[in-house]
N, C-alpha and C positions, 0 to 999 in steps of 0.2 A: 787442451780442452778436457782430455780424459784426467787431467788432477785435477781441474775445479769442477767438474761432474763429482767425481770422487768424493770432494770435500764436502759438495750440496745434499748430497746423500747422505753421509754421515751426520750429517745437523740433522738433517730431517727423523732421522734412525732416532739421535738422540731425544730428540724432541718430543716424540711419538713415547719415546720409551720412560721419557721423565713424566707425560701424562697420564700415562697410564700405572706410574709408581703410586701420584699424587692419589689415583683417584683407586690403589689400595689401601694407602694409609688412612683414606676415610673412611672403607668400608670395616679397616679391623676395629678406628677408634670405636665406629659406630656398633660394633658385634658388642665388643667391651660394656659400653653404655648398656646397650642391651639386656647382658650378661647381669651386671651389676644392677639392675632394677629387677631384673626376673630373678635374682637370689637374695633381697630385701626379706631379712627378717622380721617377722612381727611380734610385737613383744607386749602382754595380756598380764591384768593384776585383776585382782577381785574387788576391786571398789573401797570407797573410805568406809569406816565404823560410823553406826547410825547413830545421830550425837542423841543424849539423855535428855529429855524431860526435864522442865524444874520438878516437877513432883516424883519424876525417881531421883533427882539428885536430893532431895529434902529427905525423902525415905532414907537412902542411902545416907545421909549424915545422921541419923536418929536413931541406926543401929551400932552395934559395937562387931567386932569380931576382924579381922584381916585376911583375907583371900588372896593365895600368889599361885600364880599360873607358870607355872615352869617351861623350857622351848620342848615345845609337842614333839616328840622322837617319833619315827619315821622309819621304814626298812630303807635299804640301801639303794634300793631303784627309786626313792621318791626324794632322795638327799639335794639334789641338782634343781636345774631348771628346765629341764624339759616335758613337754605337753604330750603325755601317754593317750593313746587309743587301744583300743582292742576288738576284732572283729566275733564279739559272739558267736552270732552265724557261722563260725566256719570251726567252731568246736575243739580249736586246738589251743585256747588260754594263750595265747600268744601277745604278749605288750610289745607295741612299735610305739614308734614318737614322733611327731611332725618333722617336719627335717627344716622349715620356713618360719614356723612361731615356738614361741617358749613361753613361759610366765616372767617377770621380772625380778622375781626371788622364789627361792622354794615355797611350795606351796604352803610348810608349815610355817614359814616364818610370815608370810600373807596372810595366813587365820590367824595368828594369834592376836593382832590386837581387832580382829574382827572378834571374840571371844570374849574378849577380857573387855569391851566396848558394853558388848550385852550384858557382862553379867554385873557390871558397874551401874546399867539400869534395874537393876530386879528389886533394891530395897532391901536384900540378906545382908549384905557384907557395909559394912562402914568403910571399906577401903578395899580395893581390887588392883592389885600391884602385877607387872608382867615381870618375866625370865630376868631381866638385869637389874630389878630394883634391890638395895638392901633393905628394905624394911624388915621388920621381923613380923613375918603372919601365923596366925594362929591354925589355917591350915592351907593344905597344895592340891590344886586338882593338874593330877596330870592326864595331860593327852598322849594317847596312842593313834597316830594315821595310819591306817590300815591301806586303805584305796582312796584314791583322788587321780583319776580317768573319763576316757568318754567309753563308755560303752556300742557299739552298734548290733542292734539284734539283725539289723538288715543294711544293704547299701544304702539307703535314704532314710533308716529313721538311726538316732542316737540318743542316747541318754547321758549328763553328767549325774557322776556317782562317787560318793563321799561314803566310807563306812571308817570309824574313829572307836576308842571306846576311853570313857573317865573315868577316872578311879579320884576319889574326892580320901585323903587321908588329914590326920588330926596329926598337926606337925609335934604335940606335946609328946607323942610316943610312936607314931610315927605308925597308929593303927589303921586299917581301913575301914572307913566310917560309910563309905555306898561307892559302885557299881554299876554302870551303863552302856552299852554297847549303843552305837546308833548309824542307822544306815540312811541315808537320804538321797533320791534318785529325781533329778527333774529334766524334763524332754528336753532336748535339743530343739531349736529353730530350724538347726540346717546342718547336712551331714559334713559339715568341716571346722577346720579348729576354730574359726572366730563364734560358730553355732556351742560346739562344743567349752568353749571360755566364757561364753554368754550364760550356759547352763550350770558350770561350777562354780561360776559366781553366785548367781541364786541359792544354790544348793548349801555354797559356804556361808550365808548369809542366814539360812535356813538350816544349817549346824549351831549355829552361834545361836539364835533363837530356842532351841531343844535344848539346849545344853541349860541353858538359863532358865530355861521352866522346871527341869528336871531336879534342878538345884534345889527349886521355890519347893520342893517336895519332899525333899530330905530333911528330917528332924533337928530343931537346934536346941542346945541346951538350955537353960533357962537363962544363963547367967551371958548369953549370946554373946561367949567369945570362941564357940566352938561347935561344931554338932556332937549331939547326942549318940552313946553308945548301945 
């Protein structure tokens, strides 16, 4: 009697102890699932280019000249993909990066054909060629990314902030024909990176805009395949 007690026991032991395995291994799958939704990266681009007008694309074939836009160089912290902040407020210039979102290419390779979109509507150039084209242009506006950040002066408010500067040169001698710094800051919706990606979207949107008027301002030769010295 005391071995089939014995043995009745042990089933039960084991039994007990196989349910209570089963009902680990759902709580670790379950942690995992967890885990892996709560570290879901999000991943943020600045929008298509605003398509042209027929009446800037008829402008634009009516003039002569070729505009190439070379890839916008960048310091070394904006080379990558990640989505910089910076707390103002706390006065130590300090850049952190989201740890959960990023942009989907650097930033500068996402402006440039937001750039070269606009300036293909403005009516200057007969042709507006980006960083991999071979055609031969008559001149190169290069970009400088300076900042492409969310700034916050406070816990709850932000701003996106873009500051670039162009240098427009005459590819014939390779002079500098104009100079532009430009800084452009628009609010945040909401103190977090989808607020702050919503804002440098605009912002880069409203770079490309300035950039293109600026242009419209610069002097062109007569002979409009170049600006004027």
């Amino acid at each position: 009697m005391n071995g089939a007690g014995n043995v009745k026991t042990a089933l039960r032991y084991l039994r007990a102890n196989g349910l209570c395995l089963l009902c680990a291994s759902v709580l670790v799958l379950s942690g995992c699932m967890s885990t892996t939704q709560t570290r879901r990266v999000h991943h943020y681009a600045l929008g298509a280019p605003v398509a042209a007008s027929a009446g800037h694309r008829q402008a634009a074939a009516a003039t002569r000249g070729v505009l190439k836009i070379p890839r916008i160089s960048v310091p070394p912290w904006l080379a990558g993909t990640a989505m910089y902040y910076r707390l103002d407020y706390r006065g130590d210039g300090r850049l952190s990066a989201y740890g959960q979102s990023d942009w989907v290419a650097p930033p500068a390779t996402l402006l440039e054909p937001l750039v070269q979109a606009a300036l293909a509507t403005g009516g200057r150039w007969r042709a507006v060629v980006g960083p991999h084209s071979s055609a031969t242009a008559d001149a190169s506006l290069q970009l400088r990314l300076q900042d492409f950040s969310q700034a916050f002066a406070s816990p709850e408010q932000s701003t996106g902030v873009i500051d670039a500067t162009a240098t427009l040169l005459d590819n014939a001698d390779a002079d500098v024909i104009a100079q532009k710094h430009f800084h452009v800051a628009v609010p945040a919706s909401g103190a977090d990176a989808r607020g702050g990606a919503a804002a440098l979207r605009t912002a880069s949107h409203d770079l490309a805009r300035q950039i293109a008027a600026w242009l419209k301002t610069v002097p062109v030769s007569p002979r409009g395949d170049g600006a004027s010295r």
